[in-house]
C-alpha positions, 0 to 999 in steps of 0.5 A: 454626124460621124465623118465615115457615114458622111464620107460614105453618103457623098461617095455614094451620091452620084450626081454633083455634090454642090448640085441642087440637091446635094451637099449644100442643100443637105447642110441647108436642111440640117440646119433648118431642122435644127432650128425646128428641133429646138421649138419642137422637141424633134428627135434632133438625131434623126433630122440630122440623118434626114437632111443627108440621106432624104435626097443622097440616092437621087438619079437626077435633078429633076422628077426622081420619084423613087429616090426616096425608096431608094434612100431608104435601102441604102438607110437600112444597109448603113444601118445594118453596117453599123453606120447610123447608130440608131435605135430601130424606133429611130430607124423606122421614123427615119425611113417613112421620113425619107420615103415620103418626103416628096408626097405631100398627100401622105401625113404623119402625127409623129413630131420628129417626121413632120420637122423632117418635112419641114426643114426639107420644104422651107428650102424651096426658095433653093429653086425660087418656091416659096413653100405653102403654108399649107403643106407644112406640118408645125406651127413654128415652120408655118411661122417663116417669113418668107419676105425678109432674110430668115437667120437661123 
């Protein structure tokens, strides 16, 4: 990730950086996604972007359920600037991503998204929930062993 675009999203995200759902958990996400990437063949580009930008226009810490739609306009003038460097294929898997990181009722059959999903919900153990096999999408999320230090 370029330093400009992570500049931006941090200086754009209004709550504290090192909150629930700021930077450290961003950093979290990336690199879960990574670990995912390398077991699905995700789209590593857009994980990335995902894990920065999924939660970056939250209005609180709490129930915020349009943050999504919201990260999602901010995904598109980024992109529009110059910023993300990214394919429109990559875009658009990157916005229904975002948009719908948080309704669990909503699929997709697109690897890339699922891992997106994925590396989000496997840091719930952030805020003491352990994620339920049942709402992940791959096999190697589902194989997490919640029980024992995961290093990743």
């Amino acid at each position: 990730m370029n330093i400009k675009l992570l500049k931006t999203i941090k200086d754009e995200f209004i709550l504290d950086i090192n909150s629930i759902h700021g930077l450290p958990h961003w950093e979290r996400v990336e690199k879960i996604g990574s670990y995912l990437v390398k077991h699905t063949g995700a789209d590593k580009e857009v994980v990335k972007l995902f894990a920065y930008l999924h939660d970056s226009k939250r209005a609180n810490e709490d129930e915020d359920p349009n943050h999504g739609l919201r990260a999602v306009l901010f995904i598109r003038e980024l992109h529009k600037n110059g910023l993300l460097g990214s394919s429109d294929e990559q875009l658009e898997q990157l916005c229904f991503a975002c948009e719908n990181h948080t309704d669990s009722s909503i699929k997709s059959n697109d690897i890339t998204i699922q891992v997106c999903w994925d590396a989000d919900r496997l840091d719930l153990g952030r805020v003491g929930i352990i994620p339920d096999k049942n709402f992940l999408n791959t096999d190697i999320a589902k194989q997490f062993n919640f029980n024992k230090e995961i290093s990743i």
